[in-house]
C-alpha positions as CSV (number, residue, x, y, z in Angstrom):
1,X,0.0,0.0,0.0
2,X,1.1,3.4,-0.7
3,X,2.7,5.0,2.2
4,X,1.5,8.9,1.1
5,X,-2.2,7.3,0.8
6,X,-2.5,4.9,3.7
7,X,-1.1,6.9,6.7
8,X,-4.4,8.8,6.7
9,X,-6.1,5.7,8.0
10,X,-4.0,5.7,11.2
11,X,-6.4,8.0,12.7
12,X,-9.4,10.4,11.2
13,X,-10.6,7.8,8.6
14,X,-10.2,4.8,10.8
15,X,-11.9,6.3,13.8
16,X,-15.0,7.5,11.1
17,X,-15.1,4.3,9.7
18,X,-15.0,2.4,12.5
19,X,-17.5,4.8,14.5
20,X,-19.9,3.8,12.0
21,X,-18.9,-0.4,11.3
22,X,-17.8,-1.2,14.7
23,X,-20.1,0.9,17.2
24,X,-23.2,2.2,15.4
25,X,-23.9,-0.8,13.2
26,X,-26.5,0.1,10.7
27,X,-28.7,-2.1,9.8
28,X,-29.2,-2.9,6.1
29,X,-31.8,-0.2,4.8
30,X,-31.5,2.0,7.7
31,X,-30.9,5.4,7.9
32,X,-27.9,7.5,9.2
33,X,-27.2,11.0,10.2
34,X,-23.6,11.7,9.9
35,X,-22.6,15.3,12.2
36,X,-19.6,17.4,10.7
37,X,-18.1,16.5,7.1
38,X,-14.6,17.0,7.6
39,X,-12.4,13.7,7.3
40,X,-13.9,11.8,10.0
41,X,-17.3,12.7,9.2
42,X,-16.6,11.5,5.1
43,X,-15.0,8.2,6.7
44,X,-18.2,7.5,8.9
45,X,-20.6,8.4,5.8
46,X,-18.3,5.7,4.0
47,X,-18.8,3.2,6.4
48,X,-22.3,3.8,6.7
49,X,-22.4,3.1,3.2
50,X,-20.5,0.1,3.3
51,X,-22.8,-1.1,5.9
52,X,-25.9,-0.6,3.9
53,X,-27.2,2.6,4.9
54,X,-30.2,3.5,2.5
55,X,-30.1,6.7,3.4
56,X,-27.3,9.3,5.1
57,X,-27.8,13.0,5.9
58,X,-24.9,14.7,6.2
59,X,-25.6,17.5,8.6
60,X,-22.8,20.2,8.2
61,X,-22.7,24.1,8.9
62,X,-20.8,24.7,5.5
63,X,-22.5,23.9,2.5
64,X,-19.1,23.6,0.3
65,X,-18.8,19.9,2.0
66,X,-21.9,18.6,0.3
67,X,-20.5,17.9,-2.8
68,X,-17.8,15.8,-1.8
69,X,-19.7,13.9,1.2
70,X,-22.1,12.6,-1.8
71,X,-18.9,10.9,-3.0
72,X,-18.7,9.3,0.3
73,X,-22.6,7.8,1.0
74,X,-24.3,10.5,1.7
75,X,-27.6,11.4,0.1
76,X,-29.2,14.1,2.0
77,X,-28.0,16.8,3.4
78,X,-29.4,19.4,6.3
79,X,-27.1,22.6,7.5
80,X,-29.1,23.7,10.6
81,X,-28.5,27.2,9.4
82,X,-30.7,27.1,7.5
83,X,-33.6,26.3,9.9
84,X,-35.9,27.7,12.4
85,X,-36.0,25.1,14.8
86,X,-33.7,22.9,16.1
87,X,-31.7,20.5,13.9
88,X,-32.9,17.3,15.8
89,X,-36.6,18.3,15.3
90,X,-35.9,18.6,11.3
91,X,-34.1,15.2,11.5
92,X,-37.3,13.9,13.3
93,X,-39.3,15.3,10.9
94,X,-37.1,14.0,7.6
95,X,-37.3,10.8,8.6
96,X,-40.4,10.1,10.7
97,X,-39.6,10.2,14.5
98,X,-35.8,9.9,13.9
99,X,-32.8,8.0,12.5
100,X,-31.4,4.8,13.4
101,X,-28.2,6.0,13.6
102,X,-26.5,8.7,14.2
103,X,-22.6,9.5,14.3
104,X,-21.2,13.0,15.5
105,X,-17.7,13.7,14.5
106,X,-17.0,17.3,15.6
107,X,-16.2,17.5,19.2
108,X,-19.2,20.6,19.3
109,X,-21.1,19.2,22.5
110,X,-24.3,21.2,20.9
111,X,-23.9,18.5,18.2
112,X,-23.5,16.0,20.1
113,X,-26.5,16.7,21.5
114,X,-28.7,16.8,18.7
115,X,-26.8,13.7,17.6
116,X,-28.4,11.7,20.3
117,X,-32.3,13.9,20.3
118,X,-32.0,13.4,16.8
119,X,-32.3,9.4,16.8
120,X,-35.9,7.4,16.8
121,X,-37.4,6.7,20.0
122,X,-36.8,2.6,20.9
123,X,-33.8,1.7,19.1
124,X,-31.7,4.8,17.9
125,X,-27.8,5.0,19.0
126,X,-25.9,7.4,18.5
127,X,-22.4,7.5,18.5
128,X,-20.3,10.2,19.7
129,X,-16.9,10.4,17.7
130,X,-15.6,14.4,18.3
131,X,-13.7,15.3,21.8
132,X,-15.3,18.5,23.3
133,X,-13.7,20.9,25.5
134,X,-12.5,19.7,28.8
135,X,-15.3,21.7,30.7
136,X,-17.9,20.8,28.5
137,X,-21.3,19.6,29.9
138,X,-23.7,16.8,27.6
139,X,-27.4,17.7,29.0
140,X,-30.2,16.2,27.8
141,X,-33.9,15.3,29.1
142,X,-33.6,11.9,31.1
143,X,-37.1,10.7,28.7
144,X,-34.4,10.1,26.0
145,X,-32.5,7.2,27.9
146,X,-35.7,6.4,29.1
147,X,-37.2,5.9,25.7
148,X,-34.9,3.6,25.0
149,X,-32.1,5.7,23.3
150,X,-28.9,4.8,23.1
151,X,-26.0,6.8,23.6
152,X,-21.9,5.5,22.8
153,X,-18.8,6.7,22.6
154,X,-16.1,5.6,20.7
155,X,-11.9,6.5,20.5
156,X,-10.4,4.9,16.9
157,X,-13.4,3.9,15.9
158,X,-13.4,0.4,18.4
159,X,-10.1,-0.6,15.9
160,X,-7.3,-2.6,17.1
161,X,-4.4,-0.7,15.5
162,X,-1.9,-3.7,15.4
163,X,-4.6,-6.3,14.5
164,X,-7.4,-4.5,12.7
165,X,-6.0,-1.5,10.8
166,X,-4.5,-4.2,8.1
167,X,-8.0,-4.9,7.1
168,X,-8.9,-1.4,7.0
169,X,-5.5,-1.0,4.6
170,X,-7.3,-3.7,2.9
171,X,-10.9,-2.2,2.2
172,X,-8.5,0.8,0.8
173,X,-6.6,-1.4,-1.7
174,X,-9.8,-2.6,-2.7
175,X,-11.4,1.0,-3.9
């Protein structure tokens, strides 16, 4: 494998694509919200993808990403800019009651909270991928865990560097 290409995978791209494979596990046909569309964010909309996502919303503040995430699963995109009400509620609304999955890969602890209201009542997880600030506070309404929500967290994406990341060099070699 080509050394200029590969070392990428050694942190951002594993830990998206493992965020999404390893801890969020989408079922085939399910849907995904993918927070933050910078490298980690394109890797966890690729392994959303890979895992048979049917659909992906890429939920990003600058619009200039969209073009490129589509190249990388996503089919839908929402910037919460561009909205009068809060991005979990639109979510909600896009997909009736929420997504199945979500991953958050900006370390913005406001998106990580609408990463986690934003996932269907019963069986939604969330995965939260971004480190926020060291004083930073996660608040949500206690009705969330109790409606059966699920909330993770996740550091490389669950990969074993010395035993896993060959098969991730692997999935690159293979396009």
């Amino acid at each position: 494998a080509p050394l200029d290409k590969v070392c990428v995978l050694s942190c951002g791209i594993s830990t998206g694509l493992g965020a999404s494979i390893n801890v969020a596990k989408p079922p085939k046909g399910s849907t995904v919200a993918v927070f933050g569309l910078g490298a980690v964010g394109l890797a966890a909309a690729e392994g959303a993808r890979i895992a048979g996502a049917s659909r992906i919303i890429g939920v990003d503040l600058n619009p200039s990403r969209f073009e490129e995430a589509r190249k990388f699963g996503c089919t839908e995109f929402v910037n919460p800019k561009d909205h009068n009400k809060p991005v979990q509620e639109v979510l909600a609304e896009m997909t009736n009651g929420g997504v199945d999955r979500s991953v958050e890969c900006t370390g913005n602890i406001n998106a990580m909270i609408q990463a986690f209201e934003c996932v269907h009542d019963g069986w939604g997880v969330a995965v939260l991928v971004g480190v926020p600030h060291k004083d930073a506070e996660f608040k949500t309404h206690p009705m969330n865990f109790l409606n059966e929500r699920t909330l993770k967290g996740t550091f490389f994406g669950n990969y074993k560097p010395r035993t896993d990341l060959p098969n991730v060099v692997e999935l690159y070699m293979k396009k």
